[in-house]
C-alpha positions in Angstrom: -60.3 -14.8 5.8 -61.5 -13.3 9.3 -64.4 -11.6 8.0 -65.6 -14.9 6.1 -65.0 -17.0 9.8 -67.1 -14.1 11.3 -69.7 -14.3 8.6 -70.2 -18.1 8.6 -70.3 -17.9 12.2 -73.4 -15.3 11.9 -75.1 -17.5 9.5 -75.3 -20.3 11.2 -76.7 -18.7 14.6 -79.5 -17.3 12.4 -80.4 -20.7 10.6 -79.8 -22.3 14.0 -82.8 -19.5 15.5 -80.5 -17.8 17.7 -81.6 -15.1 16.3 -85.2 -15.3 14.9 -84.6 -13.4 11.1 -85.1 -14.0 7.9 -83.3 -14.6 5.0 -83.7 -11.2 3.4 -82.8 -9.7 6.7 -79.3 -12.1 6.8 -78.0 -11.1 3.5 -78.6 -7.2 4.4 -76.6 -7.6 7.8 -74.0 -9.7 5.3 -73.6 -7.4 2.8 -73.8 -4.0 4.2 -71.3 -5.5 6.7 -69.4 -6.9 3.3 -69.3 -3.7 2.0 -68.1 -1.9 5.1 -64.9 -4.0 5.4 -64.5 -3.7 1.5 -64.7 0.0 2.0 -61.7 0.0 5.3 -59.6 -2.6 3.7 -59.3 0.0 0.5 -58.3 2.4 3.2 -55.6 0.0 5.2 -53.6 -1.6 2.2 -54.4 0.6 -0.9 -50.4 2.6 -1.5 -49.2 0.7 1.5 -45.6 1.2 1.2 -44.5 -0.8 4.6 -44.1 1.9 7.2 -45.1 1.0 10.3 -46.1 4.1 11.9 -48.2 4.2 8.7 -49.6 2.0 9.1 -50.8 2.1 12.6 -52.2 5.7 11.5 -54.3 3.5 9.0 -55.2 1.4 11.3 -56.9 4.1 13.4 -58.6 5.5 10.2 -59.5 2.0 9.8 -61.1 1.2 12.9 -63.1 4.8 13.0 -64.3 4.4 9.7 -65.9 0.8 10.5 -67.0 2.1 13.7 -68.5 5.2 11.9 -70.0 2.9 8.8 -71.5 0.2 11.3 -73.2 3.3 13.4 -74.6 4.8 10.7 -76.2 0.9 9.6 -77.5 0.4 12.7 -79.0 4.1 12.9 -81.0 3.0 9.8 -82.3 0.2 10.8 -83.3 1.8 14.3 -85.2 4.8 12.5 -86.7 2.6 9.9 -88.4 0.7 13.0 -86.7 -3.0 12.2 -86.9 -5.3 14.3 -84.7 -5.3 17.7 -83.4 -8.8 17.1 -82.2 -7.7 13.3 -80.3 -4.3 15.1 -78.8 -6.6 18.0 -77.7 -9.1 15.3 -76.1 -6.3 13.5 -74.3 -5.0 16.1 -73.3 -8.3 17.1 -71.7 -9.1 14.1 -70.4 -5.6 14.0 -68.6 -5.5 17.3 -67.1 -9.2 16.6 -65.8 -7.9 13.5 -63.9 -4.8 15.0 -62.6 -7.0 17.7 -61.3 -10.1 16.3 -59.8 -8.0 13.1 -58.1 -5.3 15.1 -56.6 -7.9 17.3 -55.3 -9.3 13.9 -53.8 -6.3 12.8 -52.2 -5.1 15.7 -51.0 -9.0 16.6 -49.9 -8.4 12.7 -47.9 -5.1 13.1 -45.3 -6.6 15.8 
């Protein structure tokens, strides 16, 4: 539900020309972003069993791994010379991401 609120969000700034992209570069920020949380949510709930100190140790694989994902997403787009409004996009929607659902989380762990 967060990641969908996060990606509506970053739709609508690029169709409102916040951020000067195009469509093809919208859906590759979207779904390699997508695919990323995908990927970490397998890691945080997949034989959860309802420890908490587990969980909080998933939650820290978690968080590296999106880190680590997003990085490597924005490295590619850097060396394959895109342009620097697509790569600040990206990060933008990167960084709201790790915020907003690790506040979730750890709001969610109390």
């Amino acid at each position: 539900m967060i990641y969908k609120v996060m990606a509506k969000a970053f739709v609508l700034l690029a169709f409102l020309h916040i951020f000067k992209l195009s469509l093809n570069q919208v859906l590759l920020a979207q779904l390699s972003s997508l695919f990323i949380v995908l990927v970490s949510a397998a890691i945080l709930f997949l034989k959860n069993n309802g420890n908490q100190s587990a969980f909080t140790f998933r939650l820290l694989i978690l968080t590296t791994t999106q880190m680590l994902g997003y990085l490597s997403v924005l490295l590619a787009f850097i060396y394959t010379n895109q342009a620097s409004q697509f790569v600040f996009y990206m990060l933008g929607l990167a960084l709201s991401v790790l915020v907003i659902q690790t506040s979730y989380l750890v709001r969610r762990l109390k």
